[in-house]
N, C-alpha and C positions, 0 to 999 in steps of 0.2 A: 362830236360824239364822245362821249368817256370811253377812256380805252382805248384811243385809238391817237397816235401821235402821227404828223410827216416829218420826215429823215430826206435827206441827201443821198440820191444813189445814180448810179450808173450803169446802164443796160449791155447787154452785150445780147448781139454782136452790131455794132454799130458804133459802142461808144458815147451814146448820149447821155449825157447830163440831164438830172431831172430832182422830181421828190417825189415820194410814194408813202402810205400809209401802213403803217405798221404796228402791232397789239402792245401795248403796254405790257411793262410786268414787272412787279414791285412786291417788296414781301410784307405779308399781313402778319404780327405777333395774336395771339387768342390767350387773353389772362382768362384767370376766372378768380375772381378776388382778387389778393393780388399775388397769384400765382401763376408764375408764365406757363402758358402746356405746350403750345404748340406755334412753330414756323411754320408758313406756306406762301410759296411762292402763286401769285394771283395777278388777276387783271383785277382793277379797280371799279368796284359797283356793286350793288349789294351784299356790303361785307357782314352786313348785320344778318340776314340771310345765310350767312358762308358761314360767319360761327356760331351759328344757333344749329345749322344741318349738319355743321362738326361736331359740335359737341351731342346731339341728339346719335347721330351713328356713329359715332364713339362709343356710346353708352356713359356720359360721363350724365346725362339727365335723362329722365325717363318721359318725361312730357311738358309739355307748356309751364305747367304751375311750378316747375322745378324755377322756371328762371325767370325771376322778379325782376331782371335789369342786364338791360344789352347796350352798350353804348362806347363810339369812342373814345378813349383815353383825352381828356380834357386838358388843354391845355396845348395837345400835339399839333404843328402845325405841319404837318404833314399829313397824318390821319390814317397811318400806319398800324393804327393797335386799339382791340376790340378789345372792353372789357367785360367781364358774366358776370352778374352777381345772382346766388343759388338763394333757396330758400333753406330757410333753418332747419335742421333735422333731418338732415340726408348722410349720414355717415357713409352710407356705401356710395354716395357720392365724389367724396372727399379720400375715400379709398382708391377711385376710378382717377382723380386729378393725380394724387399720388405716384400712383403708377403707370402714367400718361405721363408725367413730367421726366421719369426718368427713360423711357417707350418711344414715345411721340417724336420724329423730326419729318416733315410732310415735307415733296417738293411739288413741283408742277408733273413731273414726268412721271414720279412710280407711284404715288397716295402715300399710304402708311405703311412703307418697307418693312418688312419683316417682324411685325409686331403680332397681325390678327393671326389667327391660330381658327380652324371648324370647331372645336372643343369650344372656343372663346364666344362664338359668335350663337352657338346652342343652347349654351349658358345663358345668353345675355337676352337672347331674341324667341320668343315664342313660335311656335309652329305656327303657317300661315293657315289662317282660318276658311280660306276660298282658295279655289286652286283655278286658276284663271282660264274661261274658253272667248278665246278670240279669232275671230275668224280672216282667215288669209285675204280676203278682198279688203279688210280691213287694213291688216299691215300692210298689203302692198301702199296704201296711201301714206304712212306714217312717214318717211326717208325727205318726201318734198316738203309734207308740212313742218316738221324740225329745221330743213333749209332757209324756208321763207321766215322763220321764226327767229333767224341769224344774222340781223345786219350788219355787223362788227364782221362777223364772218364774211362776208357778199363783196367784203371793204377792202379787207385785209389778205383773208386767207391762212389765216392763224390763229382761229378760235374755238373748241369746242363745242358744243352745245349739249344740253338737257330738257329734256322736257316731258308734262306729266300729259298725256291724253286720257279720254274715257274710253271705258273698257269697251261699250255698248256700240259709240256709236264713233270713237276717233276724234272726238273734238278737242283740242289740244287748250289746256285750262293755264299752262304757264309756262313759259324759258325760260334760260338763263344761260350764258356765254360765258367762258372764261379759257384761259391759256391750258389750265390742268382739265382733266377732264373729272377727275373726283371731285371738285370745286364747282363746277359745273354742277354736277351732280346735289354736291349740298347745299348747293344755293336755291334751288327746288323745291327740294325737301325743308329746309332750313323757312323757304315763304310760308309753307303747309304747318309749319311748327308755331311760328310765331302768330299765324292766322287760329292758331285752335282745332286746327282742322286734322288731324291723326285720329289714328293712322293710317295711312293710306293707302289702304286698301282696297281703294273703288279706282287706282288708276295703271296703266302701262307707263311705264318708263323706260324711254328711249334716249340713246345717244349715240352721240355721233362720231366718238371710235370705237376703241374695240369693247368687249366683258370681258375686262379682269378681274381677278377675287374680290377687289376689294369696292368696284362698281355694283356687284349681286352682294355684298356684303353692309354697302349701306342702304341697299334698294330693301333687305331684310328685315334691318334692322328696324326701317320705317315700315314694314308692313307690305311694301310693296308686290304685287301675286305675278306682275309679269314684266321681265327687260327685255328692249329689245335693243342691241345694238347695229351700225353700219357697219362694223369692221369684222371680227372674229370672238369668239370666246375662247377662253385659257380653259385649262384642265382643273385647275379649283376652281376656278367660278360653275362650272361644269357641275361638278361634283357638290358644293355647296347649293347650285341651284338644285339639285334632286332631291338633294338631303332637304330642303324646305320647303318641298311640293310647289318651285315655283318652275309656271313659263319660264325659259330662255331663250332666244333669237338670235343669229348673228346673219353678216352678211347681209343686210335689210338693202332692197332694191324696189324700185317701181314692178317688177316684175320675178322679184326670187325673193328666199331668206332661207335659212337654216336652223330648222330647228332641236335642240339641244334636250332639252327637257320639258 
C-alpha cells in the first residue's frame, strides 16, 4: 500500500523482535511556475490533489480554469515537487504567490502557522450561501464511515483522514489519508477542484482530528456549509465558523457530538 513502510521494532514488555507497519512521511515542495511557495510535510499519494486544495484554500487560484497545468517536476526521481502552472492574466494571483512565498512554511503538525488572519479569509472568501441543517441521526453515522474509509489508518495508526459526505443523506463521495490533517483536508478538496466540481457546497466535511482555524478556514474557503470533527474545536475555528454562517461539530461519536455553531 503507498504510505505505508515495515520497520524493525521491539515490543515491550516482553522484549520481542519483530516489524510493524508504519506512515510514510516525506516532504512535498508546491512551485507554481517556477516559483517555490510552499513546504509540507506529507504522506505520499495524491499530491496532485494536495496542491491543487493548497493552492485553491490558499487563495492563490480562484477555480479550475486558473490552473492549466499540475504536474510533477520532470526529471525528479523521487517525485518530491509538484509544479502549477496558472493561466494568463491573474495578477492578483501572482500577488497571492508573492506573498505566500515569503508567508507560507506548512508542516504536518500546525498547517499554515501564523499567516491566515479572519480579516484575510473575509477578504478572500464569500459569505456561505446555505447555511447547513443536518440532522443528528445523521452525524451520529459519520465518525464509523470516515474510519472504514482509512485503510492506511486500520494499518498503521498514524494517519488522518478527510472526507466529503452529502448533506441529505451521509453518503460519503471521497477520502483521503495523510500524516497532516490540513493535507488530508486538501487532498479532498483539491479532488473536487481539479474534477470541476466547486464549490462545495452540497457537502459535510469531516475529520478525524480536532477543528483548528485553519481546518474551517480551508473548509470556507471551498464553500464548505458544514465541518465536522472527532476531536475538539479551537476558539478561532469557533469564531470563524460563526462569522461564515457555517455548521461546526466537534467531538463526533456513534452516540454524541458538540455542536459549536
Amino acid at each position: 500500500m503507498s504510505g505505508v513502510v515495515r520497520v524493525a521494532v521491539t515490543r515491550w514488555p516482553g522484549g520481542a523482535s519483530g516489524d510493524d507497519e508504519i506512515v510514510v512521511e516525506e516532504p512535498l515542495e508546491i512551485r507554481v511556475e517556477d516559483h517555490p511557495l510552499a513546504v509540507t510535510m506529507r504522506t505520499p499519494g495524491a499530491d496532485l490533489d494536495l496542491a491543487a486544495g493548497f493552492l485553491w484554500t490558499e487563495g492563490v487560484i480562484d477555480a479550475a480554469d486558473d490552473l492549466v497545468g499540475l504536474q510533477h517536476l520532470p526529471g525528479d526521481p523521487v517525485g518530491n515537487t509538484v509544479v502549477a502552472r496558472l493561466a494568463g492574466g491573474v495578477e492578483a494571483h501572482w500577488e497571492a504567490i508573492q506573498k505566500a512565498t515569503r508567508e507560507i512554511y506548512a508542516t504536518s503538525a500546525c498547517g499554515i502557522c501564523g499567516k491566515a488572519s479572519l480579516d484575510r479569509i473575509r477578504l478572500l472568501a464569500p459569505t456561505l450561501p446555505r447555511r447547513a441543517q443536518v440532522a443528528p441521526q445523521l452525524l451520529a453515522t459519520l465518525a464509523d464511515a470516515l474510519r472504514d474509509a482509512q485503510p492506511a489508518f486500520a494499518r498503521t495508526g498514524g494517519l488522518h483522514g478527510a472526507g466529503l459526505f452529502t448533506l441529505d443523506t451521509g453518503e460519503l463521495e471521497l477520502a483521503r489519508e495523510d500524516i497532516g490533517r490540513h493535507n488530508a483536508v486538501d487532498k479532498v478538496l483539491g479532488a473536487r477542484l481539479r474534477a470541476d466540481r466547486t464549490p462545495v457546497g452540497d457537502r459535510i466535511l469531516v475529520v478525524s482530528g480536532r477543528a483548528g482555524f485553519e481546518i474551517v478556514q480551508k473548509a470556507r474557503m471551498a464553500g464548505v456549509p458544514a465541518v465536522v470533527a472527532i476531536g475538539a474545536a479551537s476558539s478561532l475555528a469557533v469564531e470563524l465558523a460563526r462569522d461564515a454562517g457555517m455548521m461546526l461539530a466537534g467531538f463526533l461519536g456513534r452516540d454524541r457530538y458538540v455542536r459549536y455553531s
